[in-house]
C-alpha positions as CSV (number, residue, x, y, z in Angstrom):
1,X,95.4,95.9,-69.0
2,X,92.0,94.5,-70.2
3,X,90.7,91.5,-68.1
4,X,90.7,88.3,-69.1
5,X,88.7,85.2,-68.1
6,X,91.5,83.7,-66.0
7,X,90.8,87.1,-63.8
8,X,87.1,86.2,-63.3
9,X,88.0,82.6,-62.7
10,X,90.6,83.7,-60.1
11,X,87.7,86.2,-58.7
12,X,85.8,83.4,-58.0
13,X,87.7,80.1,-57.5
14,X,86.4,78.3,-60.3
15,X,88.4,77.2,-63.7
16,X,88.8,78.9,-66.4
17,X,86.9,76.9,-68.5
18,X,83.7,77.3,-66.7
19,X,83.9,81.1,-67.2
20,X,84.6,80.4,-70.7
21,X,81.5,78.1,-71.1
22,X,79.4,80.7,-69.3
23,X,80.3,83.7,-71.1
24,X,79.4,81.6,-74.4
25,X,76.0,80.5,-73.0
26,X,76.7,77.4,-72.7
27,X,73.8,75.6,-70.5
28,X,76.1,73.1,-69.0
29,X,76.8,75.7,-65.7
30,X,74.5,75.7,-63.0
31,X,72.5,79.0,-62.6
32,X,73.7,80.4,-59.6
33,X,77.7,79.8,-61.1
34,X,76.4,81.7,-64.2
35,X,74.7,84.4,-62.6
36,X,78.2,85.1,-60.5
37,X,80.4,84.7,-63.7
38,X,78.1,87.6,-65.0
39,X,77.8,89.5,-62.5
40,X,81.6,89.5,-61.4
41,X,82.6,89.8,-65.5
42,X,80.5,93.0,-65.5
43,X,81.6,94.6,-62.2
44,X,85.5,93.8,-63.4
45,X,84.8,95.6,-67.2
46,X,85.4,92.3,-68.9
47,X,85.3,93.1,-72.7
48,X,84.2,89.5,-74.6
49,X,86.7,89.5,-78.0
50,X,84.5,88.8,-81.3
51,X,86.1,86.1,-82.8
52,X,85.4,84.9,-86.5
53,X,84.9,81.0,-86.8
54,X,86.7,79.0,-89.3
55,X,84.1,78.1,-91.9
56,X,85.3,74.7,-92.3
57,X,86.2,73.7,-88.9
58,X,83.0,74.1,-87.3
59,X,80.1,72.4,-86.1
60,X,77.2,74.4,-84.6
61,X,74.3,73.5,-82.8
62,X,71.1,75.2,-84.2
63,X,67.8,75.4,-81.9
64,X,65.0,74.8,-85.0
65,X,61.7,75.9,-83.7
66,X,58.9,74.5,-85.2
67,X,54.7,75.1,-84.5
68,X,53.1,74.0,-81.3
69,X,52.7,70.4,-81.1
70,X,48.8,70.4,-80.8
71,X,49.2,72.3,-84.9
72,X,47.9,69.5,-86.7
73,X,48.0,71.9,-89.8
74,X,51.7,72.8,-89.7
75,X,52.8,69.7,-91.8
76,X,51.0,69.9,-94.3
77,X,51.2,74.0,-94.8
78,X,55.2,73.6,-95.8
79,X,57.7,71.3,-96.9
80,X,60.7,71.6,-94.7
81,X,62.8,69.5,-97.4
82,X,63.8,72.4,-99.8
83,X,64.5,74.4,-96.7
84,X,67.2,71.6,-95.3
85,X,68.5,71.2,-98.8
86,X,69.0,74.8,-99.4
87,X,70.9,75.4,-96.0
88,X,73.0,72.0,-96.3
89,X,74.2,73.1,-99.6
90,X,74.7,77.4,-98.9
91,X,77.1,76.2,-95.8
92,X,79.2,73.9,-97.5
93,X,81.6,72.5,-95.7
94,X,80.2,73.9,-92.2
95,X,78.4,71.0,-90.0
96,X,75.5,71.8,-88.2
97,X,73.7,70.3,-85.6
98,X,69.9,70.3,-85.4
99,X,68.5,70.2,-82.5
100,X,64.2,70.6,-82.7
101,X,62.3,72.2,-80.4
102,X,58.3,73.1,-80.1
103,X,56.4,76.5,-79.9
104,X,54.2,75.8,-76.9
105,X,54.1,77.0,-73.0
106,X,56.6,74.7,-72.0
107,X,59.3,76.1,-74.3
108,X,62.7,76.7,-73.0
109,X,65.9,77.0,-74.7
110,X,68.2,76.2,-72.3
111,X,67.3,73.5,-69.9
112,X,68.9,70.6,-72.0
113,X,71.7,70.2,-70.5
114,X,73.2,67.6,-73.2
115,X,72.4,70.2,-75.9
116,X,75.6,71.9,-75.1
117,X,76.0,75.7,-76.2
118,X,73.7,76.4,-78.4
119,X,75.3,78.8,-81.5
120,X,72.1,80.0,-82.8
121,X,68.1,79.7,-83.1
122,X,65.7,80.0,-86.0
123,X,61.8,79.8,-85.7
124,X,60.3,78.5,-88.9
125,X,56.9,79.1,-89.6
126,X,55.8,80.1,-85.8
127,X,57.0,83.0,-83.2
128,X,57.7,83.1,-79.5
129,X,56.7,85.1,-76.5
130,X,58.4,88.5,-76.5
131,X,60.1,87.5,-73.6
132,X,61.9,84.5,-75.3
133,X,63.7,87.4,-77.9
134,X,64.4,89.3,-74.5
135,X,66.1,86.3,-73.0
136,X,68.1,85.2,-76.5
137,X,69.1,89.1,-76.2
138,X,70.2,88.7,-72.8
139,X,72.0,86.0,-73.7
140,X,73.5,87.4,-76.9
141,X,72.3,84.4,-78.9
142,X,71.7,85.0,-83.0
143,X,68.2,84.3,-84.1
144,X,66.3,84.4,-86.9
145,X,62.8,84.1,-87.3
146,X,61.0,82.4,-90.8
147,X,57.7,83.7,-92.6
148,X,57.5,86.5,-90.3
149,X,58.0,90.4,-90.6
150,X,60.3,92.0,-87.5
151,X,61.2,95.1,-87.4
152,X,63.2,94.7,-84.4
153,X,64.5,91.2,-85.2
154,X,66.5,89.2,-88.0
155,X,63.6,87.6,-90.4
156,X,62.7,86.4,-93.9
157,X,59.8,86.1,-95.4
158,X,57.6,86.3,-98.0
159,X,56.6,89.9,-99.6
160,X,53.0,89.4,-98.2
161,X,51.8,92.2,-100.1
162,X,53.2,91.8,-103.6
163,X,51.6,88.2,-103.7
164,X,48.7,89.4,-102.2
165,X,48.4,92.5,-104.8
166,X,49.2,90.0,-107.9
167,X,45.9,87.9,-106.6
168,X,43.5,90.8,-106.3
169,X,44.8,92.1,-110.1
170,X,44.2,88.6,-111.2
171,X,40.8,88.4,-109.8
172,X,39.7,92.0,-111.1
173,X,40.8,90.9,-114.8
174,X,37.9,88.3,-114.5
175,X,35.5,90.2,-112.8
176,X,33.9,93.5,-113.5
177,X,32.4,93.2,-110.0
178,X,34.4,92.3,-107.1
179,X,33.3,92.2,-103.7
180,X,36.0,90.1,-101.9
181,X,36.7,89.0,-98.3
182,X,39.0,87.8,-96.3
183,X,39.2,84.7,-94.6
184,X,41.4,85.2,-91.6
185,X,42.6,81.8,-89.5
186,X,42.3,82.7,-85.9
187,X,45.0,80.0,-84.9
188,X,47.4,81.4,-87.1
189,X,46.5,85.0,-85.9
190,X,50.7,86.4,-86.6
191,X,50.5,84.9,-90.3
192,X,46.5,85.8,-90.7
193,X,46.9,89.7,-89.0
194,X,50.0,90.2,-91.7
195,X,48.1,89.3,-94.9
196,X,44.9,91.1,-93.5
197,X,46.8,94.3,-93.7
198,X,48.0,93.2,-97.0
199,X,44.9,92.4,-98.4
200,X,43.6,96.2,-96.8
201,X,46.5,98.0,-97.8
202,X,46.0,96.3,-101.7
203,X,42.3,96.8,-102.3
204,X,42.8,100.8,-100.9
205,X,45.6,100.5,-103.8
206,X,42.7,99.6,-106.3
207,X,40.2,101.6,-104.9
208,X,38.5,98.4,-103.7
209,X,35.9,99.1,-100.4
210,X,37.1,96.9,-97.9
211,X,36.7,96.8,-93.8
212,X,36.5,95.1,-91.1
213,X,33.5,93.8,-91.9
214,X,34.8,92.2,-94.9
215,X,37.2,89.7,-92.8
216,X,35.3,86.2,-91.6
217,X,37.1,84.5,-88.6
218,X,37.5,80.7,-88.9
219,X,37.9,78.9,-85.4
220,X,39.0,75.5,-87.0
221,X,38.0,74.1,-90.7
222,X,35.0,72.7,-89.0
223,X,33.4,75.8,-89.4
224,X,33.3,76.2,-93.0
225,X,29.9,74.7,-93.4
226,X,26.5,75.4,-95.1
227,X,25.6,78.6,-93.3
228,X,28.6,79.6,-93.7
229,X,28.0,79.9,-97.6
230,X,24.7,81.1,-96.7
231,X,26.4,84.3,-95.2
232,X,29.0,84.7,-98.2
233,X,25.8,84.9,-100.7
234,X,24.1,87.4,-98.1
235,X,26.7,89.9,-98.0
236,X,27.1,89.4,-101.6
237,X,30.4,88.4,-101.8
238,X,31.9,86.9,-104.9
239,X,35.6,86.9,-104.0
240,X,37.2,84.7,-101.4
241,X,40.9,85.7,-100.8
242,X,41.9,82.4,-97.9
243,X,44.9,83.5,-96.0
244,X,46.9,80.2,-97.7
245,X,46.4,77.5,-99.3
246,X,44.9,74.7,-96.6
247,X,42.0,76.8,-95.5
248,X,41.1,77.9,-99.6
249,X,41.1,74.1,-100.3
250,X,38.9,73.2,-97.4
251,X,36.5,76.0,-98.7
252,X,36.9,74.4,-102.0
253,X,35.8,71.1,-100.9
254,X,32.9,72.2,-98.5
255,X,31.4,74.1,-101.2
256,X,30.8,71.5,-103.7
257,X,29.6,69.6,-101.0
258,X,26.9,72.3,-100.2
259,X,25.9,73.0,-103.9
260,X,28.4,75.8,-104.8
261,X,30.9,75.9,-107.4
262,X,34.3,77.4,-107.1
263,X,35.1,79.7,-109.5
264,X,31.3,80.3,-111.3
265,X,30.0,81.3,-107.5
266,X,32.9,82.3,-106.0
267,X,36.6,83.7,-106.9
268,X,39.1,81.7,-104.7
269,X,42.9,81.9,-103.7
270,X,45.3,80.7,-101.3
271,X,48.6,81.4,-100.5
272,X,52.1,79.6,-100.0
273,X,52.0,77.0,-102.7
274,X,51.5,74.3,-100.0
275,X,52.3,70.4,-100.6
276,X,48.6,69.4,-99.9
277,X,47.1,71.4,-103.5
278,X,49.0,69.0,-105.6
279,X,46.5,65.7,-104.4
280,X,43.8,67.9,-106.9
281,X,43.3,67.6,-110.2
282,X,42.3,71.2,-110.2
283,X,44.6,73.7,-109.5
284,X,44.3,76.5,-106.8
285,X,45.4,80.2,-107.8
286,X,48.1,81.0,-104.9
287,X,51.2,82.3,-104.2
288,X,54.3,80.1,-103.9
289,X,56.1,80.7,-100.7
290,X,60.6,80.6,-102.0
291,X,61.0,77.5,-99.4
292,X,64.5,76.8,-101.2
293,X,65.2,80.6,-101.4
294,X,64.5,80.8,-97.9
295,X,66.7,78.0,-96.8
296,X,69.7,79.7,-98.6
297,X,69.4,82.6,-96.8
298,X,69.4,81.0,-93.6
299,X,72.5,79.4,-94.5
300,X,73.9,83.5,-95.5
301,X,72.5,84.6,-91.9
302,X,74.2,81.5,-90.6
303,X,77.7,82.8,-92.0
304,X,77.2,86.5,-91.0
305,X,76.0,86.1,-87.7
306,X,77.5,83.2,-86.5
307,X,80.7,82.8,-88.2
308,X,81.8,86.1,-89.4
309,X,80.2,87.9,-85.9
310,X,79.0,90.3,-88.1
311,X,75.9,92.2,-86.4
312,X,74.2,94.0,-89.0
313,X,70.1,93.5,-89.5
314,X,69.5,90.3,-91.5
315,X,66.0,91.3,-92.7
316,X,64.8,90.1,-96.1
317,X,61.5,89.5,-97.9
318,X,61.4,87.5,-100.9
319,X,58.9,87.4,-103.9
320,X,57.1,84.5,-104.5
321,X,55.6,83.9,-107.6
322,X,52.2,83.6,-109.2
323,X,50.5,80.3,-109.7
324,X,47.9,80.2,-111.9
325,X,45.1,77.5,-111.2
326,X,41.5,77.3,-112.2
327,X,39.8,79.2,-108.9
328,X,39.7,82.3,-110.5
């Protein structure tokens, strides 16, 4: 006869209910109550049912992890909008609750207790410590992380290297010489390290010499100033491929300020289509990051891993699409 969570809760003296909160992570049961329930439903062979949810008779609660708090950046990088739309409208009739959270050292899922259970978590735009997937793992709680590549883990995001690739053919048509490098964002170092290895794996594609020597590290925005364009001209570099759109417009800016002109001096692109290039008049060659695309897949992950229980890989990359501006 399989065990039931009445046999736990008459193992232990407490209700039913409690085992039934605690064996759906619920964070309203203290520790040491959950830690037994565990414990005891493992020792007994307790074999948790999946059951489908109805669609239209639910209401989830949805950690949504955004950027560390001191990321003045974040905001202006993406525009969550599309992304809410996208989800609002793929789950139809399915109510969520949103509850936001930060990336930063004092993250921790569980200890609000009024949050309730929580159903599921998605990380736009930033990722946790490996032991944060360890502990969702442990607690068999869906997540999905945004803009990142997992191999391990449910994400979307963008095909990094078909944008990137689409740039560097754009910038070759112009040029007969191209001597590009990469500007790599050292706060941003998950984002920055993926399109560096794009950028490497795309110019060994065109027979392009690139290294490690082509990639200049930016601390902060602050750095970009007139010895840095001293250092581009030294090395002889021509092309300027900005690992998005924020750090190629503050290049952009800084070098008319220091006498050099963007494209006659320098090639320039960005990536992600970011809110902020539509305050110029003229436009930046980038990628555009699917925000609205992304957003409807979230609400698909939503239904297959949280409704349906189904616990196949949810891994997807999208293609964004080609912007054509006058930094080329």
């Amino acid at each position: 006869m399989a065990v039931t969570i009445y046999d736990i809760a008459k193992e232990l003296s407490v209700s039913p209910s409690t085992v039934s909160r605690v064996l759906n992570n619920s964070s309203l049961i203290s520790n040491d109550t959950s830690k037994k329930i565990h414990d005891t439903a493992r020792r007994l062979g307790y074999q948790q049912r999946t059951i489908k949810r109805h669609q239209n008779r639910t209401i989830l609660t949805i950690k949504l992890v955004l950027g560390p708090k001191n990321d003045h950046l974040l905001p202006i990088f993406y525009d969550f909008t599309d992304i809410l739309k996208s989800i609002k409208k793929g789950l139809g009739n399915t109510r969520i609750n949103l509850a936001t959270e930060i990336n930063d050292a004092d993250l921790n899922l569980f200890d609000n207790k009024k949050s309730g259970n929580i159903d599921g978590v998605i990380f736009a735009f930033t990722k946790p410590d490996q032991d944060v997937y360890e502990l969702l793992k442990t607690k068999q709680v869906p997540n999905i992380t945004i803009n990142r590549t997992l191999p391990n883990n449910d994400y979307i995001d963008c095909d990094n290297y078909a944008g990137i690739s689409e740039l560097i053919s754009k910038i070759m048509e112009k040029r007969k010489e191209f001597k590009p490098c990469f500007l790599y964002l050292t706060p941003h170092n998950d984002i920055s390290r993926e399109r560096l290895k794009c950028v490497k794996q795309a110019c060994y594609q065109f027979k392009v010499p690139f290294s490690n020597d082509d990639v200049i590290q930016i601390k902060s925005i602050n750095y970009i100033d007139d010895s840095f364009f001293k250092e581009l001209t030294f090395k002889g570099y021509n092309s300027l491929i900005a690992m998005n759109d924020v750090v190629a417009l503050a290049l952009k800016i800084r070098a008319s300020h220091y006498g050099y002109h963007i494209p006659k001096d320098f090639s320039l692109t960005g990536f992600d289509e970011s809110p902020v290039i539509n305050l110029f008049p003229e436009k930046l060659d980038t990628i555009s990051l699917p925000l609205y695309e992304i957003g409807n897949n979230i609400s698909k992950w939503i239904l297959q891993k949280i409704i349906n229980k189904n616990q196949e890989p949810f891994q997807i990359k999208l293609a964004g699409e080609y912007k054509k501006g006058q930094t080329i």
